[in-house]
N, CA, C and O of each residue as an XYZ file, in Angstrom:
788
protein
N       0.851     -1.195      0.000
C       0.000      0.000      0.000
C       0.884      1.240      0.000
O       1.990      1.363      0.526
N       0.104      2.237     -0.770
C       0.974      3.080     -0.771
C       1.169      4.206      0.168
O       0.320      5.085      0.023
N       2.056      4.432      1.099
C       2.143      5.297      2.277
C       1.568      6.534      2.095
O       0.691      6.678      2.946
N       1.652      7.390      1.451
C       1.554      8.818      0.753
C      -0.566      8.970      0.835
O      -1.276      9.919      1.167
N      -0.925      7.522      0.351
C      -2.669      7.569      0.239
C      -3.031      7.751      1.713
O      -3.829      8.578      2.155
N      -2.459      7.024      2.275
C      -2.818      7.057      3.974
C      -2.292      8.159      4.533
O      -3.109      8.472      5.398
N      -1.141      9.165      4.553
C      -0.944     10.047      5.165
C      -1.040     11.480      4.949
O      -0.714     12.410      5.687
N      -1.696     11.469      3.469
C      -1.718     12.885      3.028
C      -3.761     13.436      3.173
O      -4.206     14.582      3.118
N      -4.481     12.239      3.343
C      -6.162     12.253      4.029
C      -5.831     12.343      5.450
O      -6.553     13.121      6.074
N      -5.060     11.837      6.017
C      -4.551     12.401      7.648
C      -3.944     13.527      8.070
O      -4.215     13.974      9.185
N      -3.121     14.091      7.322
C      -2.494     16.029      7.166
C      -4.003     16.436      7.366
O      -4.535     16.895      8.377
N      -4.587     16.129      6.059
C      -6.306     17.221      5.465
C      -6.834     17.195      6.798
O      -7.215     18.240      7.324
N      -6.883     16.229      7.316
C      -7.535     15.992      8.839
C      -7.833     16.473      9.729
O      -8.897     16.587     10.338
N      -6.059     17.065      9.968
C      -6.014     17.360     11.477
C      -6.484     19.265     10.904
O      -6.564     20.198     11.703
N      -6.716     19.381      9.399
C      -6.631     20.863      9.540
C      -7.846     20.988      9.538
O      -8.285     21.793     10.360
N      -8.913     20.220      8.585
C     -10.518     20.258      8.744
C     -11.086     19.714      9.818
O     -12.293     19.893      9.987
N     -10.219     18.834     10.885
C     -11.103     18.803     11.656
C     -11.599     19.371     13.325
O     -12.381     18.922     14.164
N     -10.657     20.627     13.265
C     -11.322     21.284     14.297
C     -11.816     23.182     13.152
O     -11.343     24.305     13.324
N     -12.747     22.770     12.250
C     -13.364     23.392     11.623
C     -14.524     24.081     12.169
O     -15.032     25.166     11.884
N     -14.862     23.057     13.148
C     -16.225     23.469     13.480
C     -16.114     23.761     15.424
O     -17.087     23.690     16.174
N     -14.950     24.021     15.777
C     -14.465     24.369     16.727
C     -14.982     25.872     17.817
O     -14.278     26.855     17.586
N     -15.461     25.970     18.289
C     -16.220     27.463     18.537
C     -15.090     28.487     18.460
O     -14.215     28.187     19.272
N     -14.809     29.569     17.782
C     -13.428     30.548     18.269
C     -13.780     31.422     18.755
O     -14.981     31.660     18.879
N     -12.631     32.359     19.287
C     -13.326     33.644     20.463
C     -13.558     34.208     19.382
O     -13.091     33.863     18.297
N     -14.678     35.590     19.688
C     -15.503     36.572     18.637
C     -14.868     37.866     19.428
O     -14.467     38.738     18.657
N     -14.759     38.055     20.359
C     -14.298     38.837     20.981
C     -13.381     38.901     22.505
O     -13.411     38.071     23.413
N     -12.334     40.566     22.403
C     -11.301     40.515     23.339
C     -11.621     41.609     24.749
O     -11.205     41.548     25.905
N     -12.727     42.794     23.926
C     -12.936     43.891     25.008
C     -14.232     43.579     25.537
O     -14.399     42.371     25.371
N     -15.245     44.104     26.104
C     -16.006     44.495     26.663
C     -16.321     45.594     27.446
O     -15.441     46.011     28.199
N     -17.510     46.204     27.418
C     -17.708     47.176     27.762
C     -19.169     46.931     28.510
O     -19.896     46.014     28.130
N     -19.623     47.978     29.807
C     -20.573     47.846     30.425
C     -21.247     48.857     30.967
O     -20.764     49.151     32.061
N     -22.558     49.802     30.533
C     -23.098     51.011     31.024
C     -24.381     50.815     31.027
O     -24.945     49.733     31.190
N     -24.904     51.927     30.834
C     -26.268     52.246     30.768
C     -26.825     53.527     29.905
O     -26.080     54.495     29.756
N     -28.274     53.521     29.280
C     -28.409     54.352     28.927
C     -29.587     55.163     29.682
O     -30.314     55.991     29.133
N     -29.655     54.705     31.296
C     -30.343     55.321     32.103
C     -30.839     55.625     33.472
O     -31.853     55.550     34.166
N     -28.759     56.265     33.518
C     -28.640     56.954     34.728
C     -27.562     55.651     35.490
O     -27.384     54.506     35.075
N     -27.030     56.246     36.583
C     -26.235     55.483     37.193
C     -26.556     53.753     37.492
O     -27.714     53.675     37.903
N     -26.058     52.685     37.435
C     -26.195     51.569     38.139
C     -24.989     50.910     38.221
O     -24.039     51.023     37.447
N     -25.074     50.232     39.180
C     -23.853     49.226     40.031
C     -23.833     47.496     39.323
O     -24.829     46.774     39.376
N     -23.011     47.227     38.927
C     -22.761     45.686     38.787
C     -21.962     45.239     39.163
O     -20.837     45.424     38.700
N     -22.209     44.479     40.140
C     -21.388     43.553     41.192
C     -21.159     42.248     40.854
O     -20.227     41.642     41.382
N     -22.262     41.445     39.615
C     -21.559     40.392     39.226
C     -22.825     40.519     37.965
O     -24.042     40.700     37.987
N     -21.636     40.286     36.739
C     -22.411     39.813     36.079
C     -21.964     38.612     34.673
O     -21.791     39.152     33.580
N     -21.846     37.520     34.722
C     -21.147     36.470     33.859
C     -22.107     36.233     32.490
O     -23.290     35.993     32.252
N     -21.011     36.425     31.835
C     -21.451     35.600     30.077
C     -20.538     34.195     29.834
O     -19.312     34.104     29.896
N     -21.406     33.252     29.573
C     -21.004     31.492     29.684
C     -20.753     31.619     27.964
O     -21.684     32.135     27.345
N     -20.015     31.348     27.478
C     -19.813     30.894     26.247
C     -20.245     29.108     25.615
O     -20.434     28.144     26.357
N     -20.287     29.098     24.641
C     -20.623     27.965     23.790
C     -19.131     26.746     24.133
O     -19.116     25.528     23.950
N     -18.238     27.468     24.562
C     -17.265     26.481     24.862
C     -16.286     26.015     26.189
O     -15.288     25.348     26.460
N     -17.860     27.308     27.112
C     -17.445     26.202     28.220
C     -16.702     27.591     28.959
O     -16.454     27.859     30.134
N     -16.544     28.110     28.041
C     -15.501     29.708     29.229
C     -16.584     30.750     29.140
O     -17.756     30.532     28.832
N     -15.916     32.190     29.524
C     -16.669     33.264     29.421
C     -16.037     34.671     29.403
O     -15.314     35.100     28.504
N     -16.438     35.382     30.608
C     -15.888     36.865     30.634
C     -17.286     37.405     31.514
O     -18.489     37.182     31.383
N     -16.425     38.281     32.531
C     -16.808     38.858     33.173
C     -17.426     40.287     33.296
O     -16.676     40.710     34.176
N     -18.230     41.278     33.040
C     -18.707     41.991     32.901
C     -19.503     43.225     33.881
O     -20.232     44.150     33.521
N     -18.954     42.747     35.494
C     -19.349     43.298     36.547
C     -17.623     44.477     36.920
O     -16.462     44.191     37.210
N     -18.309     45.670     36.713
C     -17.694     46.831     36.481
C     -17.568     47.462     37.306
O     -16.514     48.061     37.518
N     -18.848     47.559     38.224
C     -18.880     48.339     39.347
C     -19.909     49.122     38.940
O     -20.935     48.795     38.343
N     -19.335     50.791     39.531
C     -20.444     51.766     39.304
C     -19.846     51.690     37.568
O     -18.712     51.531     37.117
N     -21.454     51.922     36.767
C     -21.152     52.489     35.530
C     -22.190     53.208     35.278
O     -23.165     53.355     36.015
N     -21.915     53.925     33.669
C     -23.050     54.516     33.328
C     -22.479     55.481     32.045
O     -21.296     55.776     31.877
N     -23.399     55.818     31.349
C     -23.615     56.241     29.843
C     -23.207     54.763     28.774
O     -22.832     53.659     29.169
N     -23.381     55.109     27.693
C     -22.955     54.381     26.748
C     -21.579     54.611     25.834
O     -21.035     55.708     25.709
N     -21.196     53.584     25.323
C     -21.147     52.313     25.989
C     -20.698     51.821     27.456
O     -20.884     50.653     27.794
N     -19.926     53.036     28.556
C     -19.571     52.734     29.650
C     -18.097     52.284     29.617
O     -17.218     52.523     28.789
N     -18.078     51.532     30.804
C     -16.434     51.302     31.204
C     -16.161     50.025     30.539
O     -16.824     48.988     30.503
N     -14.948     50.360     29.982
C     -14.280     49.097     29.101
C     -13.380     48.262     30.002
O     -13.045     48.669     31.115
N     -12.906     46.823     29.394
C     -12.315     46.594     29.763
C     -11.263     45.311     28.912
O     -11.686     45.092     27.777
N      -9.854     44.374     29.338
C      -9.880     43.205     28.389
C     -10.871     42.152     29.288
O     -11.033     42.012     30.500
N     -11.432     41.506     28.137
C     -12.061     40.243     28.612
C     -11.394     38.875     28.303
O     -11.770     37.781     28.723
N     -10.339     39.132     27.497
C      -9.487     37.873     27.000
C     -10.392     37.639     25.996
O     -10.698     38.579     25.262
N     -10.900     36.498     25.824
C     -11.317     35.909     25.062
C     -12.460     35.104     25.309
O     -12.504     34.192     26.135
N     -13.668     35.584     24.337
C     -15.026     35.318     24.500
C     -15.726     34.259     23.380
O     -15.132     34.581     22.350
N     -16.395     33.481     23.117
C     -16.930     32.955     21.928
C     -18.201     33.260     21.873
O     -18.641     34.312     22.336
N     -19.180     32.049     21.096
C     -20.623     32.407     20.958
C     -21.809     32.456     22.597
O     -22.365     31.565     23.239
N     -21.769     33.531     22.694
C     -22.178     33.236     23.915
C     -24.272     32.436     23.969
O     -25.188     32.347     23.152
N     -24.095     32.119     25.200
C     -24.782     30.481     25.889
C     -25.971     30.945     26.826
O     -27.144     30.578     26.756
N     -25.259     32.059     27.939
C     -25.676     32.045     28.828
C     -25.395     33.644     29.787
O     -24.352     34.292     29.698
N     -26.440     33.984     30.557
C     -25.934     35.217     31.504
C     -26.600     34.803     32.850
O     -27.536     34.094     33.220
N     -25.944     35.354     33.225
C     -26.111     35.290     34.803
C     -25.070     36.492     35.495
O     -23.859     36.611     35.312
N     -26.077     37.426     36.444
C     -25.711     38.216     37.269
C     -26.648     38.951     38.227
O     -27.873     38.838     38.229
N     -25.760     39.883     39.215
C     -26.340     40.540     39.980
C     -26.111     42.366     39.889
O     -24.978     42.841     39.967
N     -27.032     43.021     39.762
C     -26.538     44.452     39.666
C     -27.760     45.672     39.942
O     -28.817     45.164     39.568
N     -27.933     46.632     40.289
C     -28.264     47.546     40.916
C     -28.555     48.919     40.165
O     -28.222     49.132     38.999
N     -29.342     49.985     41.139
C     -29.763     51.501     40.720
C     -29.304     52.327     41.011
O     -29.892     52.138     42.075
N     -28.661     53.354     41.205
C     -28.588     54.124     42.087
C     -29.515     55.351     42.228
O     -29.970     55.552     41.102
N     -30.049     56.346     43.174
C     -31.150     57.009     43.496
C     -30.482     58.168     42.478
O     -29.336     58.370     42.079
N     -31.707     58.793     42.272
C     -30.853     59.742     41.040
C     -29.972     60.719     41.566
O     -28.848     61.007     41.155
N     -30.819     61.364     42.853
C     -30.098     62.792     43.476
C     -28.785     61.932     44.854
O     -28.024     62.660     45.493
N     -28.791     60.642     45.015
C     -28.238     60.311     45.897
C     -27.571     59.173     45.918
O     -27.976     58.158     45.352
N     -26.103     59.276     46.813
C     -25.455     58.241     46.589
C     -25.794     57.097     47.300
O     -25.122     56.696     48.250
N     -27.063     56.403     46.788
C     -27.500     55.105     47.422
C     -28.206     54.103     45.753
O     -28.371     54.427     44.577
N     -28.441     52.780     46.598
C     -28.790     52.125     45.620
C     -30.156     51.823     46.157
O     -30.431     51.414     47.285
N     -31.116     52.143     44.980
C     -32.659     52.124     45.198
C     -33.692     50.742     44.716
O     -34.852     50.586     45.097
N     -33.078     49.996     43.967
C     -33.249     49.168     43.146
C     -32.323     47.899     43.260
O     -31.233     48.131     43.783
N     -32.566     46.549     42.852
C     -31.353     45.465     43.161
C     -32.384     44.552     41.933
O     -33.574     44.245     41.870
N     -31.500     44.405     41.299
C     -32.250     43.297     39.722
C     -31.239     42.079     40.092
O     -30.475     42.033     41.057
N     -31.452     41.002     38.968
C     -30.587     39.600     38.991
C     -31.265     38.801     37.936
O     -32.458     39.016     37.717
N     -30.560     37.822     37.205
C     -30.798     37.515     35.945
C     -29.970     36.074     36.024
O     -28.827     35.840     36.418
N     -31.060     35.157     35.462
C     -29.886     33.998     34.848
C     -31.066     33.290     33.757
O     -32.176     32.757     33.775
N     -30.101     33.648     32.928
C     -31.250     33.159     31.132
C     -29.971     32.633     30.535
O     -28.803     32.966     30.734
N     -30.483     31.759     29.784
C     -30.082     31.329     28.589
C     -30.163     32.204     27.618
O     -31.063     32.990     27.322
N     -28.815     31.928     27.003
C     -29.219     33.075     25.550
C     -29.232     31.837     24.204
O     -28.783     30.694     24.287
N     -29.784     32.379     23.184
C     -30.249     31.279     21.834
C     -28.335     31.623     21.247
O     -27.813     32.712     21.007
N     -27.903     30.633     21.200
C     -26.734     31.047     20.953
C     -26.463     30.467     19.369
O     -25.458     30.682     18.691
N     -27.608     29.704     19.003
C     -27.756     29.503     17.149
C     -27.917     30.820     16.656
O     -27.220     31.320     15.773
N     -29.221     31.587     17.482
C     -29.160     33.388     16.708
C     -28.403     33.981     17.000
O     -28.245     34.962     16.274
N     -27.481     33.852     18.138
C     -26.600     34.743     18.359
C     -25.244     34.423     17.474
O     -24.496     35.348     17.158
N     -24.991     33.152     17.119
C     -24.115     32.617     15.650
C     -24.214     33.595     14.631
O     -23.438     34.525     14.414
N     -25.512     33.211     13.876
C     -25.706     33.593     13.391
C     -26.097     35.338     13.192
O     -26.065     35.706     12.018
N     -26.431     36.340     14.159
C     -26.074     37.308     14.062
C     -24.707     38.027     14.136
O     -24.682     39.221     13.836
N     -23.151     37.177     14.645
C     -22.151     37.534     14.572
C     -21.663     37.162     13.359
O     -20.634     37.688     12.934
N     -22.273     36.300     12.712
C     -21.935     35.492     11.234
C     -21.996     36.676     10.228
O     -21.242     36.964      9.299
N     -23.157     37.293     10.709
C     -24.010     38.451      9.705
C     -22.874     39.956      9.573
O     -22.531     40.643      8.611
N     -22.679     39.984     10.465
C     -21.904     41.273     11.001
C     -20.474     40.999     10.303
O     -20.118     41.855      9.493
N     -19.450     39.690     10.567
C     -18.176     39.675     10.428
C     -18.070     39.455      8.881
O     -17.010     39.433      8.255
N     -19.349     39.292      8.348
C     -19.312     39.395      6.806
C     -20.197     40.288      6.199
O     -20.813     40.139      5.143
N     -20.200     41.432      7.136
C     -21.047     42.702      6.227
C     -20.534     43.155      5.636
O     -20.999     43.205      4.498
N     -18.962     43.968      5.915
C     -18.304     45.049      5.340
C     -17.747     44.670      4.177
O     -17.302     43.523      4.204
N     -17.588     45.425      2.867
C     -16.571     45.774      1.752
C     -15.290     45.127      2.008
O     -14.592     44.214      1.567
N     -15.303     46.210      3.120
C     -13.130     46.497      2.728
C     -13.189     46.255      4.628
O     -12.335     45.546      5.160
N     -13.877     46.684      5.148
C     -13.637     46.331      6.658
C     -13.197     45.228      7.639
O     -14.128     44.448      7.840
N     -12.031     44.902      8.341
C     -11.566     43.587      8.627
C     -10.571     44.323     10.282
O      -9.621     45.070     10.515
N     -11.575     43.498     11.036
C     -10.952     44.035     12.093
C     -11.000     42.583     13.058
O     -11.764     41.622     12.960
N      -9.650     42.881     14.208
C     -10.254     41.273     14.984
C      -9.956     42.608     16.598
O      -9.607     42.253     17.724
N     -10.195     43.837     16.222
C     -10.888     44.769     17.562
C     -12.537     44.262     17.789
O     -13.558     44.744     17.299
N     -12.454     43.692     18.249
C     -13.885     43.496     18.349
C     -14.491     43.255     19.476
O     -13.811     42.530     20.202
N     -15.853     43.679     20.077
C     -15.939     44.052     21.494
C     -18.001     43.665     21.841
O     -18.805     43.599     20.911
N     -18.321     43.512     23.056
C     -19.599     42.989     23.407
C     -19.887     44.048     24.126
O     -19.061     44.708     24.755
N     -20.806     44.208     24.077
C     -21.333     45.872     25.472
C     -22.706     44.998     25.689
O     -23.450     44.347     24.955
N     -22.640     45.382     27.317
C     -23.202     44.601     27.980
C     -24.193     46.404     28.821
O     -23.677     47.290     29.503
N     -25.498     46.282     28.396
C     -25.767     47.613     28.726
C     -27.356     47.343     29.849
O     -28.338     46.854     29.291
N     -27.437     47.653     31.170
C     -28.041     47.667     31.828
C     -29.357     48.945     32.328
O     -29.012     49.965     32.924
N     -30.569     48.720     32.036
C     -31.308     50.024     32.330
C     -32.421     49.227     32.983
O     -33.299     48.519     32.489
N     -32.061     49.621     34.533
C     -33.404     48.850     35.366
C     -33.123     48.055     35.442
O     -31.951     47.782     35.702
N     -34.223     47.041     35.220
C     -34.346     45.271     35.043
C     -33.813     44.513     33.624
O     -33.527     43.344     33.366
N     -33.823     45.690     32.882
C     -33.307     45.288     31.520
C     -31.802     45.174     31.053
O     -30.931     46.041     31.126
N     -31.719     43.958     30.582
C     -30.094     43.397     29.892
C     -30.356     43.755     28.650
O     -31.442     43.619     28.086
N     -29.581     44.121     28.296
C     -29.142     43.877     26.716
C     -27.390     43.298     26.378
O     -26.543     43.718     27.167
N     -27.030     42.592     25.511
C     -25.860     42.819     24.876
C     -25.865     42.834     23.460
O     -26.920     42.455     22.950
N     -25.073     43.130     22.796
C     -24.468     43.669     21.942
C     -23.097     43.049     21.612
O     -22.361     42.471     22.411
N     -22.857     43.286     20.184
C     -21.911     42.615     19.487
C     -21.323     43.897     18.689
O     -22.231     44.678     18.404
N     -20.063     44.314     18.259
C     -19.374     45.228     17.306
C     -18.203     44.908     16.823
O     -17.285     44.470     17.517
N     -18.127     45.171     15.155
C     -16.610     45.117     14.788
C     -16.456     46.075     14.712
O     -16.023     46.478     13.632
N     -16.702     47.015     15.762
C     -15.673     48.598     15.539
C     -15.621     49.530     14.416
O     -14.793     50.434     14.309
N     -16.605     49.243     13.536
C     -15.953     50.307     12.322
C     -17.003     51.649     12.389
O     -18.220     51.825     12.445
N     -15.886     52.405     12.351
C     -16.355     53.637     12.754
C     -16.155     55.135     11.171
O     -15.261     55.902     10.814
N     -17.130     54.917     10.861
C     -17.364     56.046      9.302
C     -17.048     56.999      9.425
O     -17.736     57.559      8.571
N     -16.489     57.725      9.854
C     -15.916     58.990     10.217
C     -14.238     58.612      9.536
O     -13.705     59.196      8.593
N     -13.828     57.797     10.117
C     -12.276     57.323     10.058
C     -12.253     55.951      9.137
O     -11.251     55.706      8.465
N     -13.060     55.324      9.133
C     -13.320     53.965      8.101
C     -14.473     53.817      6.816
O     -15.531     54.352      6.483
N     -13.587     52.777      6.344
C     -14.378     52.406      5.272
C     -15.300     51.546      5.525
O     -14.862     50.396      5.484
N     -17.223     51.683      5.955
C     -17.811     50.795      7.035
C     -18.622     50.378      5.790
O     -19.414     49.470      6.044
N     -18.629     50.685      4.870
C     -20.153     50.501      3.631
C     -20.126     49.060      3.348
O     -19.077     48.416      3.318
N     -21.459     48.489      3.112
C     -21.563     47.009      3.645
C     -21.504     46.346      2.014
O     -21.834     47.027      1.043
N     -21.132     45.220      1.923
C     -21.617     44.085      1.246
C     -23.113     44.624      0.219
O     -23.879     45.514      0.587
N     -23.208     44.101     -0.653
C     -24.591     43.887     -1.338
C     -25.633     42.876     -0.637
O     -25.086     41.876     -0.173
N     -27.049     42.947     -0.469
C     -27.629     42.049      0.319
C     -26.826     41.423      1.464
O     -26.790     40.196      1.553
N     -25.938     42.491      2.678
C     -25.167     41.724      3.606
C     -26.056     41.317      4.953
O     -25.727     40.496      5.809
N     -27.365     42.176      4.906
C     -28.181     41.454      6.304
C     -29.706     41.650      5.614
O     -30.324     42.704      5.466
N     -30.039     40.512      5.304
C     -31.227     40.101      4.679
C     -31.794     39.807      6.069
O     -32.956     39.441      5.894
N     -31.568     39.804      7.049
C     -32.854     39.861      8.244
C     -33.114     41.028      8.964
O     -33.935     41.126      9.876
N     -32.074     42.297      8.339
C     -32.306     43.161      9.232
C     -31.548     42.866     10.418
O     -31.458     43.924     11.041
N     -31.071     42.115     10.914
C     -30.016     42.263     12.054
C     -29.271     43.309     12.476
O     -29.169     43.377     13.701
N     -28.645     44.258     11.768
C     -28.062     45.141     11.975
C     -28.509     46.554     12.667
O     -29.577     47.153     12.541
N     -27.500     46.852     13.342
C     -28.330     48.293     13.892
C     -27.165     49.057     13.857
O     -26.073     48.701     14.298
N     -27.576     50.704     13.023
C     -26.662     51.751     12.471
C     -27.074     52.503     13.733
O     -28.213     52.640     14.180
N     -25.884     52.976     14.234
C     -26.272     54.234     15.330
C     -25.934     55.337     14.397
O     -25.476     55.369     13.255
N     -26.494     56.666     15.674
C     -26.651     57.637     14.912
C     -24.338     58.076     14.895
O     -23.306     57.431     15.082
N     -24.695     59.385     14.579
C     -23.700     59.991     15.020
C     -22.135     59.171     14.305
O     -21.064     59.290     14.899
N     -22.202     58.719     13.556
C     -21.040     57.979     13.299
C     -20.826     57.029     13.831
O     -19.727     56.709     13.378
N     -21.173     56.155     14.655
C     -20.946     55.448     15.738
C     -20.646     53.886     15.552
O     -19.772     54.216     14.751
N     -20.581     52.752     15.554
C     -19.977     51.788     14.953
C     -21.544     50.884     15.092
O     -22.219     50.950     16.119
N     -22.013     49.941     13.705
C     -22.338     49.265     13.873
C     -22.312     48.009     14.934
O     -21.288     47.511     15.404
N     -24.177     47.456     15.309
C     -23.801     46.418     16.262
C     -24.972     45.394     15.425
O     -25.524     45.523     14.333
N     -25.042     44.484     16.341
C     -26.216     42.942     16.311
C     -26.466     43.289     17.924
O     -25.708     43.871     18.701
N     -27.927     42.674     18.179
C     -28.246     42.358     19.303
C     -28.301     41.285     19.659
O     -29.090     40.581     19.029
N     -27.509     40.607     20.833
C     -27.416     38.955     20.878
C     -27.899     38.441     22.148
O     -27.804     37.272     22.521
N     -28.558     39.655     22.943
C     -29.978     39.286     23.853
C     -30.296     40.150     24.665
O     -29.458     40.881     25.193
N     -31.476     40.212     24.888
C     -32.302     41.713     25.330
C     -33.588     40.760     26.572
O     -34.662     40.190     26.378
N     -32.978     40.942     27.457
C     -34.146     40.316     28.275
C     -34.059     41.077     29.481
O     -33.198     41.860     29.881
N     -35.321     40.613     30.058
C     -35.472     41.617     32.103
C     -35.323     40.320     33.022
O     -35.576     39.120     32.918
N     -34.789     41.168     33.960
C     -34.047     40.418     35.229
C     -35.644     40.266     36.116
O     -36.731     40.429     35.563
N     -35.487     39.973     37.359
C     -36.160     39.651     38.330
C     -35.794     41.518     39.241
O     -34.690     42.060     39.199
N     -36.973     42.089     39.915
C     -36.467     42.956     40.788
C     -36.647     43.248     41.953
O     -37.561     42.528     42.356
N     -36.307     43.882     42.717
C     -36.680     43.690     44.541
C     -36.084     45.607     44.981
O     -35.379     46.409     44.369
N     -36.508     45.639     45.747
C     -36.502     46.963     46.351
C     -35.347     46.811     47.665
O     -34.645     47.666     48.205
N     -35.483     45.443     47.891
C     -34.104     45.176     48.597
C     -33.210     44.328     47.969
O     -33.433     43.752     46.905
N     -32.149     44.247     48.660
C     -31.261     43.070     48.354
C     -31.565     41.848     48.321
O     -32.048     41.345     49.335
N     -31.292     40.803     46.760
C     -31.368     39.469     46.837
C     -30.063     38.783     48.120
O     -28.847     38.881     48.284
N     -31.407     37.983     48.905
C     -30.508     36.745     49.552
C     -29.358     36.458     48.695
O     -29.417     36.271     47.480
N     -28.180     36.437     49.512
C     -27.200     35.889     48.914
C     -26.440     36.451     47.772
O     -25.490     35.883     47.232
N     -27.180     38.225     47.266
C     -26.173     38.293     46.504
C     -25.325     39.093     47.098
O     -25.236     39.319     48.305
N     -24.570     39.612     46.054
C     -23.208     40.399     46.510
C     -24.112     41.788     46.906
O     -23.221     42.619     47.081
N     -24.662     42.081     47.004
C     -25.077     43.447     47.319
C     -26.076     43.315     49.386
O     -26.433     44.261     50.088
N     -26.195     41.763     49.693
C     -26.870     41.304     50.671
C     -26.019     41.227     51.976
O     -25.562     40.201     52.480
N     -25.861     42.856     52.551
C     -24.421     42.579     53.538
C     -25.476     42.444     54.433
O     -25.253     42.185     55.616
C-alpha cells in the first residue's frame, strides 16, 4: 500500500477537523447604561465552549460605559448576574435586579456570522460585546468597531437580509443584538447576593 494515500487524508484531517471548533468573537467588553447610574457587582457571560468573561464593572453609566480586556469570549450560551440603581439625586442604591437566562446562541451565531461578513473592505479582529443595563433590563451587543468617520464601514450587497443590523446615529460603529431580556427585581437586596451585607 501506498504510504503517501494514507498520510496525506490524515495532514487534510487534522486541519478540517477542528473546523467546526467554537473561536473567540471577541477581546474587550464594555458595560453602562443608557439610564442613569447603576452598580454591577456580578455579572457572567457562559460561552458555547465552556468559558466566558466577566462583565461586573462596578459603578457604571452612559454608553457604551467602562471598558475593559475580557481575553477571550466565543458564541455566547448564557448570563447570569447581579446588579443595581442608584437614586438619582443620591449616593445610594434604590433598586437590586438579577438575571440567569439562557441566551439562543444559534441566533446569536448567526447574528455575529451576519456582522463579520457585512463590510466591503472592513476587517478588524478589535472586536468588542457591550453589555448595557437600564433597570431590570439586559441587553448585549456585538461590534466590529468600524467607525465612518475614520473607516471604510459601507456594507456588502444584500449583507443582512434579516435586518439584524443596527446603524447608530452619530457615526458610531455598527452592532447585532445577541440578547435583550429583564431580570427579576426587589426593592431590597437578593438573599445571597453580593449586594446582601
Amino acid at each position: 500500500m501506498n504510504s503517501k494515500l494514507f498520510i496525506i487524508p490524515m495532514i487534510c484531517s487534522l486541519f478540517t477537523g477542528c473546523s467546526n471548533t467554537p473561536v473567540p468573537i471577541a477581546s474587550i467588553g464594555t458595560a453602562g447604561s443608557t439610564s442613569g447610574n447603576h452598580s454591577i457587582k456580578r455579572m457572567y457571560i457562559k460561552d458555547t465552549r465552556g468559558s466566558g468573561a466577566s462583565f461586573a464593572y462596578g459603578a457604571v453609566s452612559g454608553y457604551s460605559g467602562a471598558s475593559a480586556d475580557i481575553g477571550s469570549i466565543g458564541i455566547p450560551k448564557h448570563i447570569d448576574g447581579y446588579w443595581a440603581k442608584y437614586h438619582a439625586d443620591e449616593d445610594e442604591l434604590i433598586n437590586f435586579y438579577r438575571i440567569s437566562s439562557p441566551i439562543d446562541s444559534n441566533l446569536a451565531k448567526q447574528k455575529i456570522e451576519t456582522l463579520r461578513n457585512y463590510y466591503k473592505n472592513h476587517k478588524t479582529f478589535n472586536t468588542s460585546m457591550h453589555l448595557i443595563v437600564d433597570g431590570p433590563r439586559v441587553r448585549l451587543y456585538y461590534t466590529m468597531n468600524c467607525f465612518s468617520y475614520r473607516m471604510d464601514c459601507s456594507p456588502k450587497e444584500n449583507a443582512d437580509p434579516n435586518g439584524w443590523v443596527i446603524h447608530q446615529s452619530n457615526d458610531a460603529t455598527q452592532l447585532v443584538l445577541l440578547f435583550d431580556g429583564t431580570g427579576e427585581a426587589s426593592d431590597t437586596p437578593f438573599p445571597g447576593s453580593p449586594y446582601d451585607k
